[in-house]
C-alpha positions in Angstrom: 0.0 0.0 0.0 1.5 3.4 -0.9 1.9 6.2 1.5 -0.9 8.6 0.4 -3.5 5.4 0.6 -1.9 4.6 4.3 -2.1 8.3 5.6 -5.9 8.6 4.0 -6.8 5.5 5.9 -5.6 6.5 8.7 -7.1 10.0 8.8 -10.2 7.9 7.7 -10.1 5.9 10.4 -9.6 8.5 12.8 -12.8 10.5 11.7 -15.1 6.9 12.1 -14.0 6.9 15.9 -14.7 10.4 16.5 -17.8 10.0 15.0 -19.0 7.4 16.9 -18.0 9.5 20.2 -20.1 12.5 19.1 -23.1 10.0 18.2 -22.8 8.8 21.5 -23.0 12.1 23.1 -25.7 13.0 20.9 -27.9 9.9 21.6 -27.5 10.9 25.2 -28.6 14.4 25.5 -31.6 13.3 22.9 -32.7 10.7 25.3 -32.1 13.3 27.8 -34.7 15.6 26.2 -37.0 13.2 24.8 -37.5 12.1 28.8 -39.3 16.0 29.0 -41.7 15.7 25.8 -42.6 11.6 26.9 -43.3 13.4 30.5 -45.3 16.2 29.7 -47.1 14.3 27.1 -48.1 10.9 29.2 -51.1 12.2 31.3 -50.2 15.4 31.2 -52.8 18.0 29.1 -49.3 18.3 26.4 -51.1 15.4 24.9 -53.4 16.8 23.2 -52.9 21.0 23.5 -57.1 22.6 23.9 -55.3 26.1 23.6 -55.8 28.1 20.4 -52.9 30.8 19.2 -49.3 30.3 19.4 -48.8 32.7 22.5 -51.6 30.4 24.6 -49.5 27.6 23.4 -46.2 28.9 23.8 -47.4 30.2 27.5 -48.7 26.5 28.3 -45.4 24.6 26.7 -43.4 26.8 29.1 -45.5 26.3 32.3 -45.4 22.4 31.4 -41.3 22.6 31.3 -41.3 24.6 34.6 -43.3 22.2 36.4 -41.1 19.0 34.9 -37.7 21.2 36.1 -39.4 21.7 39.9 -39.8 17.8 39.8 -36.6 17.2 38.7 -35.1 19.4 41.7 -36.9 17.7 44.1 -35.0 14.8 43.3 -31.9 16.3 42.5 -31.6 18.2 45.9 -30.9 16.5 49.1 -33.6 16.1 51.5 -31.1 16.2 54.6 -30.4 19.9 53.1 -34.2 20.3 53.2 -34.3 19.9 57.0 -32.7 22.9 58.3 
């Protein structure tokens, strides 16, 4: 195998495995954010939105989020801390 074939294999095989890092990354933080929408949306009114305009909508996404983040601390803050 030549030189230029070796160093373009190389440099191909290079990309592949930092691709695969960055796809794993990304997989993450999509499952990470597709936890919200399957929360909001499983008996929660996101199901189906009864809200017409874009603000009302907007205004009714954002309270949704809110709520899912104050869950989300609850469990993420210690309840020892809680006590004092």
């Amino acid at each position: 195998m030549s030189e230029y074939a070796e160093g373009n294999l190389a440099r191909t095989v290079e990309r592949e495995g930092a691709g695969r890092s960055r796809r794993s990354i990304s997989q993450r933080k999509r499952k990470l954010i597709e936890r919200v929408f399957g929360w909001s949306k499983l008996d929660r009114p996101l199901r189906q939105v009864k809200l017409r305009g874009l603000e009302r909508v907007d205004w009714f996404y954002r309270l949704t989020i809110v709520a899912y983040d104050l869950v989300r601390m609850r469990r993420l803050i210690p309840i020892q801390a809680m006590a004092f």
